[in-house]
PDBQT receptor file of N, H, CA, C and O in Angstrom, charges set to zero:
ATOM      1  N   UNK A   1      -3.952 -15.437 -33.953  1.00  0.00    +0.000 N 
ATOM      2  CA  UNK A   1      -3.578 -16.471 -33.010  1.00  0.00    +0.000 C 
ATOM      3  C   UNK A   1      -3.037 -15.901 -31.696  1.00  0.00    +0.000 C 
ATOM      4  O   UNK A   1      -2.863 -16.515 -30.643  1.00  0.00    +0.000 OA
ATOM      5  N   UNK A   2      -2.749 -14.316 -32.020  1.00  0.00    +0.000 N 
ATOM      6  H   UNK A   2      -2.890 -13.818 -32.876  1.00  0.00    +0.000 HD
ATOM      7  CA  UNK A   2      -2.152 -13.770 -30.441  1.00  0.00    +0.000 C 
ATOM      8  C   UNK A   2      -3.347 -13.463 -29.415  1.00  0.00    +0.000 C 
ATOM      9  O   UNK A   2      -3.078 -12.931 -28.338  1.00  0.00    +0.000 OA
ATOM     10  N   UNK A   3      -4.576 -13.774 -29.725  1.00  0.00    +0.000 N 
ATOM     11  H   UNK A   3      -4.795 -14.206 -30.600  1.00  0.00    +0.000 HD
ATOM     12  CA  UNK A   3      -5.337 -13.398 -28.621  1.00  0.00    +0.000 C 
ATOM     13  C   UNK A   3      -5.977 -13.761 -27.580  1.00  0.00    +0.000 C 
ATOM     14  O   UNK A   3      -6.515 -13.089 -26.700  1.00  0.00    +0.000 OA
ATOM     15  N   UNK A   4      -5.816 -15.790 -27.853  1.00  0.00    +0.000 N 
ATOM     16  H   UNK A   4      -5.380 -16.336 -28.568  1.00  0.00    +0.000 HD
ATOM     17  CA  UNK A   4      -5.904 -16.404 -26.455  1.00  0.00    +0.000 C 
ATOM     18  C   UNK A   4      -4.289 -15.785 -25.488  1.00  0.00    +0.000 C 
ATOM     19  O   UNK A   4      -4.503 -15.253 -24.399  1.00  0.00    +0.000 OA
ATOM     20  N   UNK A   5      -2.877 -15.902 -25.946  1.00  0.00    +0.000 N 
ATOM     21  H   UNK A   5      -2.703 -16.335 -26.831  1.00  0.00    +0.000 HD
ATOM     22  CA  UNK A   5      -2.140 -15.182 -25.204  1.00  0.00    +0.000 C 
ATOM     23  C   UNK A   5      -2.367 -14.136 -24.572  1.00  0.00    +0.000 C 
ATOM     24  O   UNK A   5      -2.145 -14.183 -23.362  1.00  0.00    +0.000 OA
ATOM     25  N   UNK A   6      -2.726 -13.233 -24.985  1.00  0.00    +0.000 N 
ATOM     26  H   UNK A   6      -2.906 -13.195 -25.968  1.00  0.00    +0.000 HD
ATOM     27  CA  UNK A   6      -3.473 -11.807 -24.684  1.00  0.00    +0.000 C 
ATOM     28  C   UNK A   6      -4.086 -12.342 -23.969  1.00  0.00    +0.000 C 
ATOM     29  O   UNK A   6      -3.650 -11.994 -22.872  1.00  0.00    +0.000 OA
ATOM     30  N   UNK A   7      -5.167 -13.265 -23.776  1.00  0.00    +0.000 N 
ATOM     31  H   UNK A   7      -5.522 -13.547 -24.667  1.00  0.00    +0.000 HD
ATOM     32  CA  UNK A   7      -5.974 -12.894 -22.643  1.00  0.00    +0.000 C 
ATOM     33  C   UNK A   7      -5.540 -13.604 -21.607  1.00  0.00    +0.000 C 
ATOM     34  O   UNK A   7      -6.034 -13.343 -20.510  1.00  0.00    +0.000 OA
ATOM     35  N   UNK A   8      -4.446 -14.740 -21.717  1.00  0.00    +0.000 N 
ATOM     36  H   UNK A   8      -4.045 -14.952 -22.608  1.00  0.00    +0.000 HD
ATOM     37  CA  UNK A   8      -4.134 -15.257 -20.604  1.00  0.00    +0.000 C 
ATOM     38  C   UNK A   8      -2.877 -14.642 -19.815  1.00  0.00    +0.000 C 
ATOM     39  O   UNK A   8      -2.691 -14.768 -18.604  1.00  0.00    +0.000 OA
ATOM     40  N   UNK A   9      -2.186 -14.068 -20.565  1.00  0.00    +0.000 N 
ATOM     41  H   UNK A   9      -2.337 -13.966 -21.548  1.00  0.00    +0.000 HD
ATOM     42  CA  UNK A   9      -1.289 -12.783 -20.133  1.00  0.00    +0.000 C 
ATOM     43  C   UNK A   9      -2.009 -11.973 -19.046  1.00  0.00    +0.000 C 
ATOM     44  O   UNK A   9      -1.724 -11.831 -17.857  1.00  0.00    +0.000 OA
ATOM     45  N   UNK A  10      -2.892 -11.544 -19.686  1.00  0.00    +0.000 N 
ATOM     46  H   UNK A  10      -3.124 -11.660 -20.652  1.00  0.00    +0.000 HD
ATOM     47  CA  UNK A  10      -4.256 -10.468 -19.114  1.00  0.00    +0.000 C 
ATOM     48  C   UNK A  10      -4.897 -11.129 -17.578  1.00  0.00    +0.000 C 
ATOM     49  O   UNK A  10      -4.953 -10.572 -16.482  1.00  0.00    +0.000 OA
ATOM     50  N   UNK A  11      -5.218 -12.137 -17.868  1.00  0.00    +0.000 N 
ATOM     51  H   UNK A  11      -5.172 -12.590 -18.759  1.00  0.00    +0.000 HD
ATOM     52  CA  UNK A  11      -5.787 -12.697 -16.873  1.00  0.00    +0.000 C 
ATOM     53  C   UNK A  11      -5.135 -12.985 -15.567  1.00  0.00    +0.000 C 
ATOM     54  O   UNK A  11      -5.763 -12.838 -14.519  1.00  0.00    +0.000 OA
ATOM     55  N   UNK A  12      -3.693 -13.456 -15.592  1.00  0.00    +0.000 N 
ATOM     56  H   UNK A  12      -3.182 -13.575 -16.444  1.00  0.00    +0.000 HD
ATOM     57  CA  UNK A  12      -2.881 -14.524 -14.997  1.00  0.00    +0.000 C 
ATOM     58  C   UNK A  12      -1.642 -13.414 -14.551  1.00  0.00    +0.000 C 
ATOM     59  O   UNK A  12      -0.795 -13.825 -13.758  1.00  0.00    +0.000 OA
ATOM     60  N   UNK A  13      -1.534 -11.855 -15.122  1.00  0.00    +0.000 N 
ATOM     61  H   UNK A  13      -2.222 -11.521 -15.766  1.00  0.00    +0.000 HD
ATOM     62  CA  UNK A  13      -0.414 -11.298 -14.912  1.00  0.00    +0.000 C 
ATOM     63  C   UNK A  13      -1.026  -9.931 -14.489  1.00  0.00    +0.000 C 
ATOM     64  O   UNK A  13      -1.131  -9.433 -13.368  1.00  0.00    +0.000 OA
ATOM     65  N   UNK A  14      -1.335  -9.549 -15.504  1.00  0.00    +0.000 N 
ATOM     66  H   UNK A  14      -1.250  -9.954 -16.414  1.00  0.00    +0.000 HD
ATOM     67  CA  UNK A  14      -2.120  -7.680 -15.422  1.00  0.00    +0.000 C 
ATOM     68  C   UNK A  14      -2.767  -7.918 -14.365  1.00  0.00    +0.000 C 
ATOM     69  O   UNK A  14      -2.258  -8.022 -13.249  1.00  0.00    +0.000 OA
ATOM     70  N   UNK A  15      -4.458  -8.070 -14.744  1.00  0.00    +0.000 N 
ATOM     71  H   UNK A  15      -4.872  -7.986 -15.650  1.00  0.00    +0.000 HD
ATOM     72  CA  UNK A  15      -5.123  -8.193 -13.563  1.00  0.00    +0.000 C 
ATOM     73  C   UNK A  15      -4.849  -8.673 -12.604  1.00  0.00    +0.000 C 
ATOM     74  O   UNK A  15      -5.735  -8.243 -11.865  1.00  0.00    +0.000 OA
ATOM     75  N   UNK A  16      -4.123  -9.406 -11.907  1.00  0.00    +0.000 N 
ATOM     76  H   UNK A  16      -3.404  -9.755 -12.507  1.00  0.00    +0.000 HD
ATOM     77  CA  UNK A  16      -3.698  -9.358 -10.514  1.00  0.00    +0.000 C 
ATOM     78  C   UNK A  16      -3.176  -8.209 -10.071  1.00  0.00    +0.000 C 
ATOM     79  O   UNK A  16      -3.814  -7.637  -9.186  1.00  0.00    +0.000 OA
ATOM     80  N   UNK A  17      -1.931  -7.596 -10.549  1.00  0.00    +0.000 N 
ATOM     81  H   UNK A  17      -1.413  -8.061 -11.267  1.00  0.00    +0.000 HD
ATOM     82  CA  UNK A  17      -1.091  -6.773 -10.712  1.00  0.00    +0.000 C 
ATOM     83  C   UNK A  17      -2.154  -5.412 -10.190  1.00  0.00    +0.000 C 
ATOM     84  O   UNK A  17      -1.751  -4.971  -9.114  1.00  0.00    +0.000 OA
ATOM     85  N   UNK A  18      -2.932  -4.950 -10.519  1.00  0.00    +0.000 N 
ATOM     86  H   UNK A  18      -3.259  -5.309 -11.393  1.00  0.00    +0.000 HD
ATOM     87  CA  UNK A  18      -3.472  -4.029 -10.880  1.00  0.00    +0.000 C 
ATOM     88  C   UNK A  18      -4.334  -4.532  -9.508  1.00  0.00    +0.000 C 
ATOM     89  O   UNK A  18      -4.141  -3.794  -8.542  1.00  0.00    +0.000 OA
ATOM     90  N   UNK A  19      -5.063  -5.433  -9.317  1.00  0.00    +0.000 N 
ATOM     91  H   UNK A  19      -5.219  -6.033 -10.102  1.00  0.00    +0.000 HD
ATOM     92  CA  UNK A  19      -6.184  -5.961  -7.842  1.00  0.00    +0.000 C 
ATOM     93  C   UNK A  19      -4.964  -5.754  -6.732  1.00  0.00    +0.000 C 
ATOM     94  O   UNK A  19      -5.465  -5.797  -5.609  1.00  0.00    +0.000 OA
ATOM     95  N   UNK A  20      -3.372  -5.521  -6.670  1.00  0.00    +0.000 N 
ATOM     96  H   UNK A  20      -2.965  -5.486  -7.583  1.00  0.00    +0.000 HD
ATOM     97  CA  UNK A  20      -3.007  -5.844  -5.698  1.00  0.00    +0.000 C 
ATOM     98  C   UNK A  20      -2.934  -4.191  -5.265  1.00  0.00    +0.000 C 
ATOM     99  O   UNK A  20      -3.172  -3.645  -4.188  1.00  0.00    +0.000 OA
ATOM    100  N   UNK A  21      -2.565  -3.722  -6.386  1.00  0.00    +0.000 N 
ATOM    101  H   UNK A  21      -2.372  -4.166  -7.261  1.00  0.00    +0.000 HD
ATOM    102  CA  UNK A  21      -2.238  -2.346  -6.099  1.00  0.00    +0.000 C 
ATOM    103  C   UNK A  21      -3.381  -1.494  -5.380  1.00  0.00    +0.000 C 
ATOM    104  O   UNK A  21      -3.060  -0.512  -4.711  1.00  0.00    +0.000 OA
ATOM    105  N   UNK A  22      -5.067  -1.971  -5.557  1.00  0.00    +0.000 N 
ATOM    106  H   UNK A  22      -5.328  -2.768  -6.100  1.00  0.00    +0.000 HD
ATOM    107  CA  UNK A  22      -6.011  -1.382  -5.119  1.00  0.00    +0.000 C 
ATOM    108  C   UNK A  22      -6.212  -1.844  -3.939  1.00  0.00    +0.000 C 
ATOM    109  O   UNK A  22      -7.000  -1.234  -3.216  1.00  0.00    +0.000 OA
ATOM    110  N   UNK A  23      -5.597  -2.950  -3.486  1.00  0.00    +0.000 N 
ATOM    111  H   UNK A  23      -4.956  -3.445  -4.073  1.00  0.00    +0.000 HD
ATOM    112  CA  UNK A  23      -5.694  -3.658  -2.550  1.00  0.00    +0.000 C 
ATOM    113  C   UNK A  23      -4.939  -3.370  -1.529  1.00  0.00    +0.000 C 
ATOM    114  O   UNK A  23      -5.230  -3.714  -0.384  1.00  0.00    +0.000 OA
ATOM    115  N   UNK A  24      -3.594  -2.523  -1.925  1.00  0.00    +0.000 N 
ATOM    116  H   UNK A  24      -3.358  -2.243  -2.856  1.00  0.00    +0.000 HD
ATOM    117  CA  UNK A  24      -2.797  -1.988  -1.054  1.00  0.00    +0.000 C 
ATOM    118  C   UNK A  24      -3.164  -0.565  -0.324  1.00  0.00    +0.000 C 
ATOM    119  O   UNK A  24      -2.411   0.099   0.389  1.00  0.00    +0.000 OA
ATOM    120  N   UNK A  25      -4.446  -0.288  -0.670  1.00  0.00    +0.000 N 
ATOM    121  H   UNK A  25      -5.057  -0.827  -1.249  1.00  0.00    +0.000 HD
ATOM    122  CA  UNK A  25      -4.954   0.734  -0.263  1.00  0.00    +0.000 C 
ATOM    123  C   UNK A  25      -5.865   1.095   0.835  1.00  0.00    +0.000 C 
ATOM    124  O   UNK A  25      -6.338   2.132   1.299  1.00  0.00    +0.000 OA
ATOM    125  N   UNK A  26      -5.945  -0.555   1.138  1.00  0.00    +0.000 N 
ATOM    126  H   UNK A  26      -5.561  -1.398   0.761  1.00  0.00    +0.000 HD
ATOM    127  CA  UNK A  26      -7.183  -0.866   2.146  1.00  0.00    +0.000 C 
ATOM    128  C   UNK A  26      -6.915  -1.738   3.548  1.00  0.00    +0.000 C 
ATOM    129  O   UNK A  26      -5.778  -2.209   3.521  1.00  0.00    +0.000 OA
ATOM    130  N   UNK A  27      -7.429  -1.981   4.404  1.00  0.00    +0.000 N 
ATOM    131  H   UNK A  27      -8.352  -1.598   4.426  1.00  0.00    +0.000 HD
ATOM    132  CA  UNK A  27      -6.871  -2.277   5.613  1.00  0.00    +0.000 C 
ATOM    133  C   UNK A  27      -7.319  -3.887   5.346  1.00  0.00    +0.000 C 
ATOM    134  O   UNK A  27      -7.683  -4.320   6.439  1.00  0.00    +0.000 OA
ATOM    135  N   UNK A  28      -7.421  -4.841   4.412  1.00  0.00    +0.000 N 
ATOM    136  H   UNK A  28      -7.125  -4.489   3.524  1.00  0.00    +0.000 HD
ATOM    137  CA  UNK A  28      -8.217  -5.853   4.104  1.00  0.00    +0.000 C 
ATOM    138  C   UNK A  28      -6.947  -7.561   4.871  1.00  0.00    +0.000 C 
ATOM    139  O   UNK A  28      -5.755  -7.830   4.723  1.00  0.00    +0.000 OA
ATOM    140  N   UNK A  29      -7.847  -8.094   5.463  1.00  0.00    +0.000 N 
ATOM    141  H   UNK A  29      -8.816  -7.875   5.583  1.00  0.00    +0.000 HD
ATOM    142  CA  UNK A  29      -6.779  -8.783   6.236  1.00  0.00    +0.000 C 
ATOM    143  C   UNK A  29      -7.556 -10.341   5.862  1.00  0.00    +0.000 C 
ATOM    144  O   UNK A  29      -8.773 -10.308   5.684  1.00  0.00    +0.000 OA
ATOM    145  N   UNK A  30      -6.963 -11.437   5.771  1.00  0.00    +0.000 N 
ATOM    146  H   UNK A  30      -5.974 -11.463   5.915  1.00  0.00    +0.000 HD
ATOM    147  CA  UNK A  30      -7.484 -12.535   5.419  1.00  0.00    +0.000 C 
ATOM    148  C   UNK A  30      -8.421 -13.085   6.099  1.00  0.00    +0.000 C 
ATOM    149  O   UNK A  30      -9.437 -13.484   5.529  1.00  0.00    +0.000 OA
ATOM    150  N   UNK A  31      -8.216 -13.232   7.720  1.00  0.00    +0.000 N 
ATOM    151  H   UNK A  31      -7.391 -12.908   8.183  1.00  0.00    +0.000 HD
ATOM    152  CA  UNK A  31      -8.696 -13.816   8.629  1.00  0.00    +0.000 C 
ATOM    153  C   UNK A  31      -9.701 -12.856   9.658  1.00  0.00    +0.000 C 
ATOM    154  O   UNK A  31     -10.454 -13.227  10.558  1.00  0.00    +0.000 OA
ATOM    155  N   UNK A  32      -9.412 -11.534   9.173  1.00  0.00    +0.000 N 
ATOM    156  H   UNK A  32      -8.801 -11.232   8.441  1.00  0.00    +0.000 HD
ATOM    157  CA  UNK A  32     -10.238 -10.729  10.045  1.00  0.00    +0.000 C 
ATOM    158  C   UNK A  32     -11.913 -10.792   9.503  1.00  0.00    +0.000 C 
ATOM    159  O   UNK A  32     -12.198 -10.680   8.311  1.00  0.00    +0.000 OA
ATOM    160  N   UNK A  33     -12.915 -10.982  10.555  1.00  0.00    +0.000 N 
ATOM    161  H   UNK A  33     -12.684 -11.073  11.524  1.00  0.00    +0.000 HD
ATOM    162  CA  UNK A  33     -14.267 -10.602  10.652  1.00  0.00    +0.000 C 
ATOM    163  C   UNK A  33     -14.611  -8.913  10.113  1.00  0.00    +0.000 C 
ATOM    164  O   UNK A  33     -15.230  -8.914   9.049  1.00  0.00    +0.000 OA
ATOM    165  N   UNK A  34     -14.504  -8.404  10.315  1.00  0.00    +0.000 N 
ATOM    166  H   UNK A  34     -14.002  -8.403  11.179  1.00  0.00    +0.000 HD
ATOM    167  CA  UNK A  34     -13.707  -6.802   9.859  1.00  0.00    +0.000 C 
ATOM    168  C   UNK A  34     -13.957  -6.433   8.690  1.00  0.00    +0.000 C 
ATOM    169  O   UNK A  34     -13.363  -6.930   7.733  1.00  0.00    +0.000 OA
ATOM    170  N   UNK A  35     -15.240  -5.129   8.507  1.00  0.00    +0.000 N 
ATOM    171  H   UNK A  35     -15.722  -4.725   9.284  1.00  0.00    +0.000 HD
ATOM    172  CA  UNK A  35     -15.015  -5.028   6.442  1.00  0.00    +0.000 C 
ATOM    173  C   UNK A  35     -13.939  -4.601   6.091  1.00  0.00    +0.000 C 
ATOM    174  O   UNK A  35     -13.143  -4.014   6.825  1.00  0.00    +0.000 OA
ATOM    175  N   UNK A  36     -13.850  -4.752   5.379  1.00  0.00    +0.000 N 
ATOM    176  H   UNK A  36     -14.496  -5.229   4.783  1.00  0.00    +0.000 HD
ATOM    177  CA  UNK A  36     -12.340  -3.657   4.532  1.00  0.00    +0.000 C 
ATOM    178  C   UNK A  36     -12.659  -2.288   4.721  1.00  0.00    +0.000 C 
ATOM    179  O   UNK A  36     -13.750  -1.757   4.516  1.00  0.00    +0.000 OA
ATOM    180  N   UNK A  37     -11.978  -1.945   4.985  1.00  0.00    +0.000 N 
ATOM    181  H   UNK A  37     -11.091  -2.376   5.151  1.00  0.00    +0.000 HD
ATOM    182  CA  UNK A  37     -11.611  -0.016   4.774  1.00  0.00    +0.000 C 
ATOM    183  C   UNK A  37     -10.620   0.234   3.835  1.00  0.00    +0.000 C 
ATOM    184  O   UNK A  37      -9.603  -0.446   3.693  1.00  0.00    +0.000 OA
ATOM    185  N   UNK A  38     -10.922   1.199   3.208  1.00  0.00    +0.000 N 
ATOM    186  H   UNK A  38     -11.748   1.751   3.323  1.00  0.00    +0.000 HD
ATOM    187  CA  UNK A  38     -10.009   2.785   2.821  1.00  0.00    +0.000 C 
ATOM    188  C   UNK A  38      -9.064   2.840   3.500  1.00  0.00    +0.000 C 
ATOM    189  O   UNK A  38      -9.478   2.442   4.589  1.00  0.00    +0.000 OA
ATOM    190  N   UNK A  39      -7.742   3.139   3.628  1.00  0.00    +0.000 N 
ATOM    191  H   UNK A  39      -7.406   3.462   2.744  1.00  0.00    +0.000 HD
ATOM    192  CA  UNK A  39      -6.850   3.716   4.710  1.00  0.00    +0.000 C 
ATOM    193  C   UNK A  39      -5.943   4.498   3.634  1.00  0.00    +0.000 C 
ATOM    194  O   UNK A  39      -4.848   4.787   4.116  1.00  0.00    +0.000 OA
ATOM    195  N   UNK A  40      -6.091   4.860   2.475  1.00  0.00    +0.000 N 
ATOM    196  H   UNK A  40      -6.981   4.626   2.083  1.00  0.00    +0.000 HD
ATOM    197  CA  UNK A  40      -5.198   5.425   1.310  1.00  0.00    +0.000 C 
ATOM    198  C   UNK A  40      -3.941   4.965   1.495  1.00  0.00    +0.000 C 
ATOM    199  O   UNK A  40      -3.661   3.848   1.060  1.00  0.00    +0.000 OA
ATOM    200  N   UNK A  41      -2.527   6.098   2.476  1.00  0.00    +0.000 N 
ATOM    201  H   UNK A  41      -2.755   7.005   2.829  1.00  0.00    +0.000 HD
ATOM    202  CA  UNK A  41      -1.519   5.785   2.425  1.00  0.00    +0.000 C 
ATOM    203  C   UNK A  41      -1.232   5.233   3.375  1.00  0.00    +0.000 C 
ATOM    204  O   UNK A  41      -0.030   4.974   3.420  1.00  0.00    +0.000 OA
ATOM    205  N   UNK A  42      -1.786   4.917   4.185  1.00  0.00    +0.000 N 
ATOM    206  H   UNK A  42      -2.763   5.127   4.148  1.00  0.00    +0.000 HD
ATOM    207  CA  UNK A  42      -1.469   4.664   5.251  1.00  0.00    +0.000 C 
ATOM    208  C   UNK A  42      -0.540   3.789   5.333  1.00  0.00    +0.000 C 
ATOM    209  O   UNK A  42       0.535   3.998   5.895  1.00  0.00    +0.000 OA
ATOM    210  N   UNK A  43      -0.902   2.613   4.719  1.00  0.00    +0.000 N 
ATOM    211  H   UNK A  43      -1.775   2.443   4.262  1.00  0.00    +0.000 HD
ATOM    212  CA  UNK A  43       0.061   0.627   4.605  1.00  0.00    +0.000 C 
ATOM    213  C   UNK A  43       1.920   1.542   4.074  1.00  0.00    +0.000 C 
ATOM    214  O   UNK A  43       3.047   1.174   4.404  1.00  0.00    +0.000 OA
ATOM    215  N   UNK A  44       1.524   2.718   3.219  1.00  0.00    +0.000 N 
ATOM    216  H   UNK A  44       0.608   3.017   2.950  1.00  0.00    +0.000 HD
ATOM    217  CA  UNK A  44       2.394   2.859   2.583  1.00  0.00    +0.000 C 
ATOM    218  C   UNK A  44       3.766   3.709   3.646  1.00  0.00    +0.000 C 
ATOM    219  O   UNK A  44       4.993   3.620   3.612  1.00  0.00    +0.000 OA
ATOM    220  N   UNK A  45       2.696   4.601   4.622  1.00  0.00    +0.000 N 
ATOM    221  H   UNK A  45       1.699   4.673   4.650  1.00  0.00    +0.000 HD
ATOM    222  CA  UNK A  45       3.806   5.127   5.411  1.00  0.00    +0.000 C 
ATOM    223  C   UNK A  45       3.889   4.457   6.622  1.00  0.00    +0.000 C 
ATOM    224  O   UNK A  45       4.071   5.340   7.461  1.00  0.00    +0.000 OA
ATOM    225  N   UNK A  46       3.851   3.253   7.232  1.00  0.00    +0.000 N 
ATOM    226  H   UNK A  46       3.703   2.536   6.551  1.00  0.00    +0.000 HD
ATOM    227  CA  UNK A  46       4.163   1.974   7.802  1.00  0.00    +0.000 C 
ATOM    228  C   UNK A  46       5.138   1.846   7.626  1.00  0.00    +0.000 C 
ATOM    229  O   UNK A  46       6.164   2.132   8.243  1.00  0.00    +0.000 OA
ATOM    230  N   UNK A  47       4.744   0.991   5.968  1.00  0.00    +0.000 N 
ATOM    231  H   UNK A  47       3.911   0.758   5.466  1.00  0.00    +0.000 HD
ATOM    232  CA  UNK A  47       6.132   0.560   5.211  1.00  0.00    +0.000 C 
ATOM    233  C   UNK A  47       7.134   0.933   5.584  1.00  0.00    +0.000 C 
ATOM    234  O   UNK A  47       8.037   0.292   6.122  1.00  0.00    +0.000 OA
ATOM    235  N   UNK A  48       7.059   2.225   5.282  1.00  0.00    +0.000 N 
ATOM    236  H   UNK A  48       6.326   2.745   4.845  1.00  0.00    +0.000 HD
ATOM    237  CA  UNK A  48       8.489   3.043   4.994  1.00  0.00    +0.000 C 
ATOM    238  C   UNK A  48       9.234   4.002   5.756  1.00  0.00    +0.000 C 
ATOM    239  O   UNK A  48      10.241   4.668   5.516  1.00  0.00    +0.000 OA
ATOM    240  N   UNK A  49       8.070   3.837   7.245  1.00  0.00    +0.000 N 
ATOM    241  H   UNK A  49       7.251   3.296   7.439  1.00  0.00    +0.000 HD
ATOM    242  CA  UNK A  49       8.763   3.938   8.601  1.00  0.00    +0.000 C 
ATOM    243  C   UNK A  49       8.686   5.788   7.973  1.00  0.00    +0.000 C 
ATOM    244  O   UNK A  49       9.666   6.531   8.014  1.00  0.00    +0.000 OA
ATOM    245  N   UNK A  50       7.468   6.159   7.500  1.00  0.00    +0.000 N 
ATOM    246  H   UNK A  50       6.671   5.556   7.467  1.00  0.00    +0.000 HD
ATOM    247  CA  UNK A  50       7.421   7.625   7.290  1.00  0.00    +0.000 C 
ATOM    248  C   UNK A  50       6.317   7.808   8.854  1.00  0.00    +0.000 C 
ATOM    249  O   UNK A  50       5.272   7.245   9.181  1.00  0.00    +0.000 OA
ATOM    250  N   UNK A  51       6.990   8.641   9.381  1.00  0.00    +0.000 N 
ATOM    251  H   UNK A  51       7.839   9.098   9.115  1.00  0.00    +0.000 HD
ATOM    252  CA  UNK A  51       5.477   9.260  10.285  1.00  0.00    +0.000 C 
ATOM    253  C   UNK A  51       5.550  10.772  10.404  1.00  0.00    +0.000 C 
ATOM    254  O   UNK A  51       6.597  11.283  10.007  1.00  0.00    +0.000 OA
ATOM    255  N   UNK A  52       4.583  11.589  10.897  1.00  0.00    +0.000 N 
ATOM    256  H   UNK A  52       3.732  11.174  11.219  1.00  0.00    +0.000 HD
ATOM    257  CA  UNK A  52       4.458  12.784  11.044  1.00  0.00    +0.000 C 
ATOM    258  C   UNK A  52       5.156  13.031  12.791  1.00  0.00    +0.000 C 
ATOM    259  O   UNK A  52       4.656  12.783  13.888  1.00  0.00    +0.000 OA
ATOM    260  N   UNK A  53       6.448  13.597  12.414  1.00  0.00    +0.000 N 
ATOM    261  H   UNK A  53       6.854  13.798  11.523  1.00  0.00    +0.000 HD
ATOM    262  CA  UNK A  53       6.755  13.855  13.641  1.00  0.00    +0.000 C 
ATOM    263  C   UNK A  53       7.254  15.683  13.773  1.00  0.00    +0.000 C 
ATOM    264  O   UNK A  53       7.602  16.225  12.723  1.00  0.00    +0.000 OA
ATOM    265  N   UNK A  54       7.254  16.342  14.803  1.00  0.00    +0.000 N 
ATOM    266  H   UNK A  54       6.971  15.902  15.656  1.00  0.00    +0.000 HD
ATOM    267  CA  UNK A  54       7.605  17.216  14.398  1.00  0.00    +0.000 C 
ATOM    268  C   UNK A  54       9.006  17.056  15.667  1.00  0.00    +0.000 C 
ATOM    269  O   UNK A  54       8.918  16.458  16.739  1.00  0.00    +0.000 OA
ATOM    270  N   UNK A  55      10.365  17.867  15.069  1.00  0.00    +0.000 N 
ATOM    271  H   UNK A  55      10.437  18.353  14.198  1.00  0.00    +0.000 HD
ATOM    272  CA  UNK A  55      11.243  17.791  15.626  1.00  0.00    +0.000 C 
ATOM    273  C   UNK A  55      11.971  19.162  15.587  1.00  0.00    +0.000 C 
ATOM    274  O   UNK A  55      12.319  19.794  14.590  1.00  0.00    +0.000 OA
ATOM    275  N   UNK A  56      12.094  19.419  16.652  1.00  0.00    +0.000 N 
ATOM    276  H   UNK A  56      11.811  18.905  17.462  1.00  0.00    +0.000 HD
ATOM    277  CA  UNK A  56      12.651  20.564  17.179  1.00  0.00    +0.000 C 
ATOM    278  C   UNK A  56      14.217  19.991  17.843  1.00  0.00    +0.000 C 
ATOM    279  O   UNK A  56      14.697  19.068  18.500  1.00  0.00    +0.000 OA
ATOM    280  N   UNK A  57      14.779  21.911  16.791  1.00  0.00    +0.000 N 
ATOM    281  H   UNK A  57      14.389  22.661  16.257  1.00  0.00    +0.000 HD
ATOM    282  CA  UNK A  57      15.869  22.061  17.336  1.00  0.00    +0.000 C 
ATOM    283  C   UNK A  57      16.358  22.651  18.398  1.00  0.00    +0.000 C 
ATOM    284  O   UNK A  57      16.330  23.851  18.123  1.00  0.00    +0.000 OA
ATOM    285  N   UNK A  58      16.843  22.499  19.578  1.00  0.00    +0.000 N 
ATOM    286  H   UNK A  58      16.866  21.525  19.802  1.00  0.00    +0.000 HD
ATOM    287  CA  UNK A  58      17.260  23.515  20.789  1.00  0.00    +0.000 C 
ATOM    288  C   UNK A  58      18.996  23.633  20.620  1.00  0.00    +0.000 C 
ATOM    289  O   UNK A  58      19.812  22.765  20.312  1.00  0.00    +0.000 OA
ATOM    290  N   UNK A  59      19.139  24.769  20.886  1.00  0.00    +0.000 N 
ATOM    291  H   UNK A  59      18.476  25.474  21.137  1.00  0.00    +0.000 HD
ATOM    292  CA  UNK A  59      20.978  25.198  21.028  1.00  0.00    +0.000 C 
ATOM    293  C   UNK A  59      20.963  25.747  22.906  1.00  0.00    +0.000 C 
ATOM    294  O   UNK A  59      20.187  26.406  23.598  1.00  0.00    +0.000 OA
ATOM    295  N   UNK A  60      21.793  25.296  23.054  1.00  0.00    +0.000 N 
ATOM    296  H   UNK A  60      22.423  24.760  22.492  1.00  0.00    +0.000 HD
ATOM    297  CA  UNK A  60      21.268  25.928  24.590  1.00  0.00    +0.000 C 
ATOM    298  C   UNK A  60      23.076  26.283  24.468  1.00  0.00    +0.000 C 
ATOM    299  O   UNK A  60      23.967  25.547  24.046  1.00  0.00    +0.000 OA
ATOM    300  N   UNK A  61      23.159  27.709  25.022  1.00  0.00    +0.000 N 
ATOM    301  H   UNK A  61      22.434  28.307  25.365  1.00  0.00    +0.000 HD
ATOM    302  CA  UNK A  61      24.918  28.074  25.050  1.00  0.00    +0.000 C 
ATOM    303  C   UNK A  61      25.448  27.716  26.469  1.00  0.00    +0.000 C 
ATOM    304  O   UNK A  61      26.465  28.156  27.004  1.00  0.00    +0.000 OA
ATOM    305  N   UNK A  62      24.612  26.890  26.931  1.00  0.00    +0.000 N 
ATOM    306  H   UNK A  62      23.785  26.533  26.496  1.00  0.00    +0.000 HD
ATOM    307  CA  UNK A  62      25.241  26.710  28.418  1.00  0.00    +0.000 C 
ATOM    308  C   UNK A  62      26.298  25.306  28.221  1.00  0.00    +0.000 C 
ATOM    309  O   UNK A  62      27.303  25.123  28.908  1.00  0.00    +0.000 OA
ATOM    310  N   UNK A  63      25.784  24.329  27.059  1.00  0.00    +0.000 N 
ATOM    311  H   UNK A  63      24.968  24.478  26.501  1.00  0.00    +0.000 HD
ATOM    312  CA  UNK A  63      26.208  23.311  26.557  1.00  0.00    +0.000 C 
ATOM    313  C   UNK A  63      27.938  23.731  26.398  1.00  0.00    +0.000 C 
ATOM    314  O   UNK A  63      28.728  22.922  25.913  1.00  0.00    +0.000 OA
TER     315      UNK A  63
C-alpha cells in the first residue's frame, strides 16, 4: 500500500527538487525568447557576491 505514496512523494517533492537543481545551472529565464544555456557556476557566484578579483597589497613607508 506504500507505493502510490512513493510515487506521489516522488513526483510532487524529489523530482522537482532535483529539475531545480539542474536548472540552477543554466541561464533559463521565463519570459526570455533566448535558448537556455549552460553557465555552470556562474548563478552561483552572483549569488554569493564571489568574483575573481585580484587585490594587491601596497605598503608605501612614506605613509
Amino acid at each position: 500500500m506504500a507505493g502510490p505514496a512513493v510515487l506521489l512523494i516522488a513526483g510532487f517533492v524529489i523530482l522537482p527538487f532535483f529539475l531545480a537543481i539542474a536548472l540552477s545551472f543554466t541561464n533559463q529565464r521565463l519570459v526570455s525568447p533566448n535558448p537556455t544555456e549552460f553557465v555552470g557556476l556562474a548563478n552561483y557566484r552572483q549569488l554569493l557576491g564571489v568574483a575573481k578579483e585580484v587585490q594587491h597589497t601596497r605598503f608605501d613607508e612614506e605613509q
